[in-house]
C-alpha positions as CSV (number, residue, x, y, z in Angstrom):
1,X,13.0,156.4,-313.7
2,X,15.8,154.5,-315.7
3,X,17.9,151.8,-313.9
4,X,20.6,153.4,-311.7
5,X,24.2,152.4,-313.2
6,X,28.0,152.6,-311.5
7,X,29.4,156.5,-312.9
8,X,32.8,155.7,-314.3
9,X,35.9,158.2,-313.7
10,X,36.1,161.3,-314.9
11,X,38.9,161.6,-317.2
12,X,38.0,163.3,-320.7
13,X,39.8,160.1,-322.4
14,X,35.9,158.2,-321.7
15,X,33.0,159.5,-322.0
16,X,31.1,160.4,-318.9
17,X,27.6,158.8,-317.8
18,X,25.3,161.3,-318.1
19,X,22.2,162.2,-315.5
20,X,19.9,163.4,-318.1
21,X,20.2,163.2,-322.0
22,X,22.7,165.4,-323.6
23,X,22.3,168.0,-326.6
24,X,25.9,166.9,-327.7
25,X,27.2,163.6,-327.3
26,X,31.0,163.7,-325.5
27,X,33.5,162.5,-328.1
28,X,35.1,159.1,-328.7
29,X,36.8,157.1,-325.8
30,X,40.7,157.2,-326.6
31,X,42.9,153.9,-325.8
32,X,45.5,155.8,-322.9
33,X,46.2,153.7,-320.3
34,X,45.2,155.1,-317.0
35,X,48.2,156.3,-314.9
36,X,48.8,155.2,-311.0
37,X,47.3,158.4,-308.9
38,X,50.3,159.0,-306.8
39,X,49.3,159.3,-302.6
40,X,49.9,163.0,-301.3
41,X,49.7,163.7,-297.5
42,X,46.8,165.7,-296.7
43,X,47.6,167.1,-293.2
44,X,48.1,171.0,-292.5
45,X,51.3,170.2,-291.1
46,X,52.3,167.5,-294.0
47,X,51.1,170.5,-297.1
48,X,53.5,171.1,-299.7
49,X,52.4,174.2,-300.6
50,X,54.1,175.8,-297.8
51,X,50.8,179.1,-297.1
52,X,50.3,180.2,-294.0
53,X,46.8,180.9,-293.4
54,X,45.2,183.9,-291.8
55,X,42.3,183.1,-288.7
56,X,38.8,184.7,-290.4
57,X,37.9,187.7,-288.9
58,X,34.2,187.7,-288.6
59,X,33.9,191.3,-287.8
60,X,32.0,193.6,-290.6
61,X,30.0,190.7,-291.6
62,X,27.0,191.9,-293.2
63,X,23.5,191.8,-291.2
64,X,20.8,190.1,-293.8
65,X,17.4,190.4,-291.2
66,X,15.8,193.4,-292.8
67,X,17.0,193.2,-296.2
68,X,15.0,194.9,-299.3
69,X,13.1,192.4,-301.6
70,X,14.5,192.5,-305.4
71,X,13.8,191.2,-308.7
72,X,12.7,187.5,-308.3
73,X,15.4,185.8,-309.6
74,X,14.6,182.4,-307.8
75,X,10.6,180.4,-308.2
76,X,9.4,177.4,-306.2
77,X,5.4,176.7,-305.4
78,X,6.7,175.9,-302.0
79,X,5.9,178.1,-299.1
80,X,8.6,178.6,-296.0
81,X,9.4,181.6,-293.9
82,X,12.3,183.8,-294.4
83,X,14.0,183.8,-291.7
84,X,17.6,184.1,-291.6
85,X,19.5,181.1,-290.9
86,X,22.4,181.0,-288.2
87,X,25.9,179.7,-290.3
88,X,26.7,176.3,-288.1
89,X,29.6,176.8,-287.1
90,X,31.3,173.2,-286.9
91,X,33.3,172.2,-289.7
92,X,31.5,169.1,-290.9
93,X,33.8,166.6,-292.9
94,X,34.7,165.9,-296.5
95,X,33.7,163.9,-298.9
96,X,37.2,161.9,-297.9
97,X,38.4,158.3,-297.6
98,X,40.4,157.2,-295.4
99,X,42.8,159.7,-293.2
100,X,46.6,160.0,-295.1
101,X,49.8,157.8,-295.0
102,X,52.2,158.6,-292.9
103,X,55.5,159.5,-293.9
104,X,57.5,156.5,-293.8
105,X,55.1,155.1,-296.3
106,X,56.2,157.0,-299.3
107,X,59.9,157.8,-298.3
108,X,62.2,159.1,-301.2
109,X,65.1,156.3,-301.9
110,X,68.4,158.4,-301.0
111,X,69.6,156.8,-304.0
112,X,68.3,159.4,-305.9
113,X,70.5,161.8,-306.0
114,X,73.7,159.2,-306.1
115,X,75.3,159.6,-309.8
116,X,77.6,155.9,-310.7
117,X,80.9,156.8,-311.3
118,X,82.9,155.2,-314.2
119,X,85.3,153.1,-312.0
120,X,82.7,152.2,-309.9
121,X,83.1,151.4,-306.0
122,X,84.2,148.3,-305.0
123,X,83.2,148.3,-301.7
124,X,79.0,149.7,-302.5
125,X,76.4,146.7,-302.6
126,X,75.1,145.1,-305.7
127,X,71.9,146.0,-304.8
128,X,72.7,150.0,-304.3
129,X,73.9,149.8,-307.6
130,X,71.4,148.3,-309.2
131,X,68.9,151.1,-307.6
132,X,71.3,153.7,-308.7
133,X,70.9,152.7,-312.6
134,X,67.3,151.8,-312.3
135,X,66.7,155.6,-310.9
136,X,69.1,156.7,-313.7
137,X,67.1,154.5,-316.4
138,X,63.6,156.2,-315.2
139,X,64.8,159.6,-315.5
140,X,66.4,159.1,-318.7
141,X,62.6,158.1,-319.9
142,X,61.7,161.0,-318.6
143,X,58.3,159.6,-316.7
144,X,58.2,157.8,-313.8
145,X,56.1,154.5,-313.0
146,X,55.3,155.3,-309.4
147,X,56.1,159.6,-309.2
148,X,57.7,161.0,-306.3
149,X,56.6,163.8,-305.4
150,X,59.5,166.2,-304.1
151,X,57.7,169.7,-304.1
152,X,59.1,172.7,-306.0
153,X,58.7,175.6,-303.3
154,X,59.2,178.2,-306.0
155,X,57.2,176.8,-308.8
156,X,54.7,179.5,-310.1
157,X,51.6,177.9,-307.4
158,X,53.2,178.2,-304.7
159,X,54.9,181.1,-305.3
160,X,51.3,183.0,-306.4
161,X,50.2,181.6,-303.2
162,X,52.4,182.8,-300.7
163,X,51.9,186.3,-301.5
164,X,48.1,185.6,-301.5
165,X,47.1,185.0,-297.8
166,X,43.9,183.3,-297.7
167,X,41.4,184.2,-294.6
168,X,40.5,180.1,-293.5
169,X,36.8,179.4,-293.4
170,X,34.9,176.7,-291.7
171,X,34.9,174.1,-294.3
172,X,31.5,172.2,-295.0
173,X,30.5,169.2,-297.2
174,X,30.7,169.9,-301.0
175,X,27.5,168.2,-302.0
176,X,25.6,168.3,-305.0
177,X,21.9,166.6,-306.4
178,X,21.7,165.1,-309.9
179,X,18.7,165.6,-312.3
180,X,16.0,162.6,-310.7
181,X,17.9,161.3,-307.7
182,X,16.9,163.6,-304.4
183,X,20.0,162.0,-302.8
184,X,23.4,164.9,-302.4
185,X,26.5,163.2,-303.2
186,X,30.2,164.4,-303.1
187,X,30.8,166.8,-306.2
188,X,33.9,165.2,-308.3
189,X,36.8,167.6,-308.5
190,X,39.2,168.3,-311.0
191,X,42.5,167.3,-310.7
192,X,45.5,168.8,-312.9
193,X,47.1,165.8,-313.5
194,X,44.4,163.9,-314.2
195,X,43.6,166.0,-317.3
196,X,46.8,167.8,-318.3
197,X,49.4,166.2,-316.6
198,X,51.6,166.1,-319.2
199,X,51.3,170.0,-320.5
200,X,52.7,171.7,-317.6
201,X,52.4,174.7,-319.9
202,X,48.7,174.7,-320.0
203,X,48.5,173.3,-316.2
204,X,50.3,176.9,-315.1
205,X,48.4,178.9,-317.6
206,X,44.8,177.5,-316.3
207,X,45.9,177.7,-312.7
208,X,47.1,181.8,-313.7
209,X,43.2,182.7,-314.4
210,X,41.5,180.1,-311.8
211,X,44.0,182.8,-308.9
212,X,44.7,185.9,-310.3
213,X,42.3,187.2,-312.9
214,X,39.8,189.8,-311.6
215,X,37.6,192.3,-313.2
216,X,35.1,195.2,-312.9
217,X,32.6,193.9,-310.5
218,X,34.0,190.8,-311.3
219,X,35.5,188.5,-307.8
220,X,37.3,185.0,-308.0
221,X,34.9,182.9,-305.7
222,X,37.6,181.4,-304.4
223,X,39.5,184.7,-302.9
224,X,36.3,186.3,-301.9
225,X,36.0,187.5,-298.3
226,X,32.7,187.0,-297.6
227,X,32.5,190.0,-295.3
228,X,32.1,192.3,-298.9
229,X,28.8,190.3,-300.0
230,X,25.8,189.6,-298.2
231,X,22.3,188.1,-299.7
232,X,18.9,189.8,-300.0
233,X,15.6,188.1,-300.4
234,X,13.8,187.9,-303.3
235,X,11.5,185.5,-302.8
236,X,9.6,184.7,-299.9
237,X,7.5,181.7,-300.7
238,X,10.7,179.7,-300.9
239,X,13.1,181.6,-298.6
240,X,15.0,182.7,-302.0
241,X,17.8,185.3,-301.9
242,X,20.4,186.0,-304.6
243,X,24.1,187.5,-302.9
244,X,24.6,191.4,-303.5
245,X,28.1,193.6,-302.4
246,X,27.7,194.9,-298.8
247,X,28.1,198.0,-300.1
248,X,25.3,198.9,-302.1
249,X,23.1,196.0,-302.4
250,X,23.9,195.5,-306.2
251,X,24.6,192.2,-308.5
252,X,27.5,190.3,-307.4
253,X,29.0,188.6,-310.2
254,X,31.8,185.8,-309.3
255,X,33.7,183.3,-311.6
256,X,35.3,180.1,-311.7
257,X,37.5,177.9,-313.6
258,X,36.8,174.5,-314.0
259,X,36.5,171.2,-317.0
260,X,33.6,171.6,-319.2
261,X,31.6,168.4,-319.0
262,X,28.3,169.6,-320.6
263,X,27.6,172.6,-322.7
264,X,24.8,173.9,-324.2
265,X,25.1,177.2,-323.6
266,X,24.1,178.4,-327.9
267,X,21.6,175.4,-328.8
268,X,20.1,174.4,-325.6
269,X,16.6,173.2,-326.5
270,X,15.5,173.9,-322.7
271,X,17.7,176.1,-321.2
272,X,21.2,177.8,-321.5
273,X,23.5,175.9,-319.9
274,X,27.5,174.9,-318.9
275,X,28.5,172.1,-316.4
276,X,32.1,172.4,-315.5
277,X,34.2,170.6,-312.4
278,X,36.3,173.1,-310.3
279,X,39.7,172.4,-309.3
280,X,40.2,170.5,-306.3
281,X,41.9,172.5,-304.1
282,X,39.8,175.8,-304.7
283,X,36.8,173.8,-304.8
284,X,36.2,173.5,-300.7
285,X,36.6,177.5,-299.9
286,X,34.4,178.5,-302.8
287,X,31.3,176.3,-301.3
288,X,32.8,177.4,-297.7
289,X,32.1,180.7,-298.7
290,X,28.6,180.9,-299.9
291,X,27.9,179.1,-297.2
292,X,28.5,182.3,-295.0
293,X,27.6,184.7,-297.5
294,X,23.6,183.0,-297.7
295,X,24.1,181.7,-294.2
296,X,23.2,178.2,-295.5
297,X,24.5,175.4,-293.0
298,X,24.8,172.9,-295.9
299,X,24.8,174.0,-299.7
300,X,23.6,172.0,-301.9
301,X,24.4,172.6,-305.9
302,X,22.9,170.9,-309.5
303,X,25.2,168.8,-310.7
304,X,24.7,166.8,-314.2
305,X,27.7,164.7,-315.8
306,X,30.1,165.6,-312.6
307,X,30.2,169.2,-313.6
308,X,28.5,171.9,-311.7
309,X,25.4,173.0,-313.3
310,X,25.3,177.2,-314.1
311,X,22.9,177.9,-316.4
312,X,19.5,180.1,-317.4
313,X,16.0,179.9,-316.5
314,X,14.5,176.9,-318.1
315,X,11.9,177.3,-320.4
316,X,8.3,178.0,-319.0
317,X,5.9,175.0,-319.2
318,X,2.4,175.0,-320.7
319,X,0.3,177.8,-319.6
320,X,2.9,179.3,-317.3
321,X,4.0,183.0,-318.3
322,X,7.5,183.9,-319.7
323,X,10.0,185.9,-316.8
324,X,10.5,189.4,-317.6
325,X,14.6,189.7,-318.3
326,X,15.5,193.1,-317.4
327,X,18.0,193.8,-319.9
328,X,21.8,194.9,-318.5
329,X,24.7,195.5,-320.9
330,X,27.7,193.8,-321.1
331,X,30.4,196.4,-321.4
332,X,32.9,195.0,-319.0
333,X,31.7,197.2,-315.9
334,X,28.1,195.0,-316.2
335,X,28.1,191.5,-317.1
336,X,24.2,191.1,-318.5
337,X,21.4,190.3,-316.9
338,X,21.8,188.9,-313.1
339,X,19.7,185.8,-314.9
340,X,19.4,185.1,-318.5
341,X,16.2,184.0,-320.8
342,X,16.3,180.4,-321.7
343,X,15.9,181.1,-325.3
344,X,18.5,183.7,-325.8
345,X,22.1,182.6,-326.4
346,X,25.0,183.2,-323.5
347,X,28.2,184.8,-325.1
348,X,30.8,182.5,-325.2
349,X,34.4,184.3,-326.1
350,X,38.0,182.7,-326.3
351,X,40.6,183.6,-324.2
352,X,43.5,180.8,-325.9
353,X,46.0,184.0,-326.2
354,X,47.2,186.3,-323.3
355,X,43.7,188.3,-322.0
356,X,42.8,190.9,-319.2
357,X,39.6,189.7,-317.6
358,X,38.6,193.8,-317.3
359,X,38.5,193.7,-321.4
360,X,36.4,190.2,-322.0
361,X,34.0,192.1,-324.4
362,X,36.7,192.5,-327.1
363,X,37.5,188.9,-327.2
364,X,36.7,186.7,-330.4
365,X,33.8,184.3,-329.8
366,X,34.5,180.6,-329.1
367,X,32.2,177.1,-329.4
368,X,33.4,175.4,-325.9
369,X,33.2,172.1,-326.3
370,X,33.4,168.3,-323.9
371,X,36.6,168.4,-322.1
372,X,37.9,172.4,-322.6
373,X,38.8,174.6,-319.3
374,X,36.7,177.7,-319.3
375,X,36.4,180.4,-317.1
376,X,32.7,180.9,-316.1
377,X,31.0,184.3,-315.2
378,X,27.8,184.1,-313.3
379,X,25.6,185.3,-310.4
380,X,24.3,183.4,-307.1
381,X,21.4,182.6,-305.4
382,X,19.9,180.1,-303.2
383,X,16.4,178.9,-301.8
384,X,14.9,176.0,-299.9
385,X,13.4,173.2,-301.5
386,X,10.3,171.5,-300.9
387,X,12.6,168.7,-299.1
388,X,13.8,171.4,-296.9
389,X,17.1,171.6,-298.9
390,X,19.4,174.6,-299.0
391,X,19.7,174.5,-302.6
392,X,22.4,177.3,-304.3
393,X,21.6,178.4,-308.2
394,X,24.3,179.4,-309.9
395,X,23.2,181.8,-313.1
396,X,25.1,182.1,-315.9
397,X,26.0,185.2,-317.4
398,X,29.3,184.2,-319.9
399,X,32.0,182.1,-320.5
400,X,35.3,182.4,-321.7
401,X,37.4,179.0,-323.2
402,X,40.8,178.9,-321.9
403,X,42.7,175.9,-322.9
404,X,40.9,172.9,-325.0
405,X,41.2,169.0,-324.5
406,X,43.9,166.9,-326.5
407,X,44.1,163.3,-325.4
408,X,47.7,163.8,-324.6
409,X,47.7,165.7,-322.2
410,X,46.1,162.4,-320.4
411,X,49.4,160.9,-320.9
412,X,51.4,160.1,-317.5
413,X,53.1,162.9,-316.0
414,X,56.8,164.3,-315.5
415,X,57.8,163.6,-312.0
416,X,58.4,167.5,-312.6
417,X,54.7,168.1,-312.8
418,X,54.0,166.4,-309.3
419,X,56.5,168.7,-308.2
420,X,54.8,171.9,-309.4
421,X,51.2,170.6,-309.5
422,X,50.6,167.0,-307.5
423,X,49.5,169.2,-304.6
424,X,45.8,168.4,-304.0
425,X,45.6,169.5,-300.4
426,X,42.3,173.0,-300.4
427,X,43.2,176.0,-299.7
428,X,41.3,178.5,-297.1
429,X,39.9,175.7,-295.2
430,X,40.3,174.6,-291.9
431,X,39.6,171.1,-292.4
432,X,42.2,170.1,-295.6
433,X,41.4,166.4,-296.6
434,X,41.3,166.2,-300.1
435,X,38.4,165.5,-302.1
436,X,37.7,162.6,-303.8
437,X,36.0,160.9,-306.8
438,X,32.6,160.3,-306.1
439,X,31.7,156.6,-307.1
440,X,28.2,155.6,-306.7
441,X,25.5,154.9,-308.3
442,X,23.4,157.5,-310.6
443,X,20.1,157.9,-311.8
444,X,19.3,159.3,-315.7
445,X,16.1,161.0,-316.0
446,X,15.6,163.1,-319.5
447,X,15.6,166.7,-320.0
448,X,12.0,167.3,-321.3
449,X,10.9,166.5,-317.4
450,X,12.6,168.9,-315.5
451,X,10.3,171.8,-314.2
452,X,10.3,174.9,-315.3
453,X,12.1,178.5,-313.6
454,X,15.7,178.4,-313.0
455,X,17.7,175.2,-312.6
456,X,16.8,173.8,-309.2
């Protein structure tokens, strides 16, 4: 086991520390500075986005005790029993510092919206009118040293959001376990102005597919009402279960938009693979709700190079036997195989121009790279690990690039995207501190001695 070393931040200006060795290496560290993060309240009754927020209804949920066995799509030597698992019901905290400021800490000057006149006034202060051309000086730059954040109630998010009521779920850590190190961590989020803060452009057009782009059997994780899915077991050695529709017991398949931090989804020497960070705010309801949905009380997911891992099975050791891939077509109604082969390649399509998710199939194919936002298609299971971990699997199934990197788009922000975007505050969950960067230590461990079967 290599030394352990101090991850660095997450912006795609550096390269990331990576938990295992890479099949590409990210690309060359640019010279931007690193903006000052501005400090948003976090409180429900503080949130600029202004939603109000239905109670869950826990009615309908689906009952899981005498569910029928499936395909295995999960495989651990480990032994358990299968018995369902009650959903704890207390909302455990984030992965947080310290509680937020209160208001009179970051109070707008009321200078701001004061405009010097030519002949002056004899009787203002000195000082008031030195503030007045200072704030007229900064907004003539156009970018603000410290932004205030004065929040546009009809900017595209909010406005999307209000007429999108969002049932609230009991929130639970987001936690995730890098390749070597059996410790969970906080998962790193991404944040829009971290990455794009100054493309407000691409910001909107990212945050367009990450709410409102559904398909045929196709759900947004992060709208989902868990109520429509429920999980079957398919493997009782290891308490495995993938999540089905309530309806019919057939392949769910959900998707998320997030950074690409690791792909490898055409070469991968092991296994298929993409590692992407989800945004921030959607982040907490997503994990919220496949913790009902599997009845986990603490999900746990892969993480390598910040990014969540969704990928294939990994390639079968020496003397173990190939899985049998039932084959399922990707027309746009099915969406492949519930689990993919390790040695077959995942489509990867790009979705730069205007697309409907429902017609994904007729997109032109796309090499996603370090630093792109994709939209990622896949299925979900979870089991227990040998620790007695509720681990979740997430399995690919394809990928669509959205937006790519450019190193601009690191540069600091408008005081106009703060007002649009510098939100952080989740969505759907009853506990709404915002996540943070995770920075401890790591552990790197290489590829070529992880174990075989799907990604644990």
């Amino acid at each position: 086991m290599a030394n352990k070393n101090t991850k660095p931040p997450t912006s795609p200006s550096k390269a990331t520390s990576a938990k295992r060795e890479a099949d590409t290496p990210p690309p060359s560290a640019p010279t931007e500075p690193k903006r000052i993060k501005p400090n948003i309240p976090v409180s429900p009754s503080n949130s600029v986005s202004g939603i109000i927020l239905a109670v869950c209804n826990k009615e309908g949920q689906a009952s899981n005790d005498n569910a029928p066995a499936s395909d295995t799509m999960l495989s651990d030597g480990h032994k358990s029993d299968s018995t369902n698992h009650d959903l704890q019901t207390k909302s455990f905290s984030s992965s947080t510092g310290p509680a937020a400021p209160s208001d009179n800490e970051h109070m707008t000057s009321k200078t701001d919206n004061i405009t010097s006149k030519d002949n002056g006034n004899v009787n203002q202060p000195n000082s008031l009118q030195n503030q007045v051309e200072e704030n007229i000086k900064e907004r003539r730059q156009g970018r603000s040293p410290t932004p205030v954040i004065n929040p546009n109630m009809n900017s595209f998010f909010n406005s999307f959001m209000k007429k999108m009521p969002l049932m609230m779920l009991p929130r639970v850590k987001e936690l995730g376990i890098s390749y070597g190190d059996p410790t969970p961590y906080p998962i790193t989020p991404f944040v829009l102005a971290d990455h794009v803060g100054s493309n407000e452009i691409k910001a909107e057009r990212i945050l367009k597919y990450a709410l409102a782009a559904e398909g045929t059997n196709l759900y947004n994780l992060f709208s989902i009402q868990p109520r429509n899915f429920r999980y079957i077991v398919v493997n009782k050695s290891n308490d495995g279960r993938k999540i089905v529709r309530a309806s019919d017991n057939k392949d769910a398949s959900f998707y998320m938009v997030g950074r690409v931090t690791h792909c490898s989804l055409e070469n991968g020497e092991y296994n298929k693979e993409i590692d992407i960070q989800p945004l921030s705010r959607l982040l907490p309801r997503c994990v919220a709700a496949i913790a009902q949905i599997l009845r986990f009380q603490q999900p746990v997911f892969s993480v390598y190079k910040d990014g969540l891992t969704i990928s294939s099975y990994r390639k079968p050791m020496e003397g173990q036997k190939e899985p049998k891939i039932k084959p399922v077509p990707m027309n746009g109604e099915t969406h492949g195989p519930s689990i993919r082969a390790w040695n077959h390649e995942v489509p990867m399509f790009s979705g730069r121009s205007k697309f409907a998710l429902t017609h994904y199939p007729t997109l032109p194919p796309a090499d996603i790279k370090f630093g792109d936002y994709a939209l990622v298609v896949f299925t979900i299971g979870g089991y227990r690990s040998r620790e007695d971990v509720e681990r979740v699997s997430l399995n690919v199934q394809f990928a669509i690039e959205l937006e790519t990197h450019a190193d601009k788009d690191t540069q600091a922000p408008f005081d106009s995207f703060f007002e649009d975007f510098g939100d952080e505050t989740p969505l759907g969950v009853d506990d709404t501190r915002v996540m943070e960067e995770y920075s401890g230590d790591i552990t790197d461990i290489p590829i070529s001695v992880l174990p075989s079967g799907p990604i644990m």
